[in-house]
N, C-alpha and C positions, 0 to 999 in steps of 0.2 A: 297575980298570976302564979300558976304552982308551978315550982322549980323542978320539977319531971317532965312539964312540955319542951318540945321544943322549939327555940326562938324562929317565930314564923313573921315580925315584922316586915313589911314590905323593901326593905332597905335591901341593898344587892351586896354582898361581900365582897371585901379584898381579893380572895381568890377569884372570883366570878368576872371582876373588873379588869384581873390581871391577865385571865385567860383571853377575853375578849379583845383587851388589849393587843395580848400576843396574836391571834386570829389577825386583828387586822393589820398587823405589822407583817405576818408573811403575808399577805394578800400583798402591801403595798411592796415588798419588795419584789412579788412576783410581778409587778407591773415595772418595776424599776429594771430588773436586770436585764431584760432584752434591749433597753435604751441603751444601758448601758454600753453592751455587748456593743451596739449598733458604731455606738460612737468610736468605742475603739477600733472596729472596722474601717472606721472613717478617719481618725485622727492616723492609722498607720497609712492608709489609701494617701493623703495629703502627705505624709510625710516620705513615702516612695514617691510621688508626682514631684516633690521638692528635693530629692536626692537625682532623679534623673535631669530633671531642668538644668542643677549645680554640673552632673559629669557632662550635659551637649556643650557644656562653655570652657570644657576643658579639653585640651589637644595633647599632642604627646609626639615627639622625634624617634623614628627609628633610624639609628646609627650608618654611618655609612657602611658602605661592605666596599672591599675590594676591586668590584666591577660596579658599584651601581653608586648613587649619589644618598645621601642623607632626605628623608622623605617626614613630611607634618603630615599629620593623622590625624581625624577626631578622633575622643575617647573611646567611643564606639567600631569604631573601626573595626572589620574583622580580620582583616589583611596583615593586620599588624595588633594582634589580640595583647602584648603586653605592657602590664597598666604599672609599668616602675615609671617616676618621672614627669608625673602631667605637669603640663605647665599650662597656664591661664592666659585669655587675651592679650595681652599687653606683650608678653612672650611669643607668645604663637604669632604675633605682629610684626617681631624683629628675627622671631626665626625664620619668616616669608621672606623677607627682604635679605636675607642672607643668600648669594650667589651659589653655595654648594648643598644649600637646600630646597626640595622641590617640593608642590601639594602630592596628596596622593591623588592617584585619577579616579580610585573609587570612590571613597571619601567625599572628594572634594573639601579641603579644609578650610577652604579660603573664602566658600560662598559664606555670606554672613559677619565673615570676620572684617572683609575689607568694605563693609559696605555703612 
């Protein structure tokens, strides 16, 4: 064969395999990234579902005042919107039982706790 043709063997080149390559690798991560995306949508959804579960089991004391009594609150609460302080079941259990502290009426802090 004269060395002025040029190499027409059937073999596919380096370059030809590498582009092809690359072809199908954006293909596949165009199928990959909206999974992705999905998941992270999901993995943040479960992890606000698991931060609000954690503050319903948390309560909180607002202080007494001068005319009124010391009052339990859930975290939630809007009555009593300040989140210095939570304390957890076990707390919120002997702050009930404590004489100069009352539920709150809105709230109710007590449904669930004493039960």
């Amino acid at each position: 064969m004269p060395d002025n043709l040029p190499h027409t063997s059937g073999a596919v080149s380096d370059l030809e395999k590498n582009r092809a390559l690359l072809d199908w690798l954006r293909w596949q991560a165009g199928q990959t990234e909206p999974h992705v995306r999905e998941l992270g949508i999901q993995q943040a959804q479960e992890q606000a579902r698991c931060e609000r579960a954690r503050a319903e089991m948390a309560w909180k004391i607002q202080p007494q005042r001068s005319s009124s009594t010391a009052l339990l609150h859930r975290v939630g609460c809007a009555t009593y919107p300040d989140q210095v302080g939570l304390i957890f079941r076990e707390d919120a259990l002997v702050a009930l039982a404590e004489p100069d502290i009352e539920p709150c009426e809105v709230c109710r802090p007590q449904t669930g706790l004493l039960s």
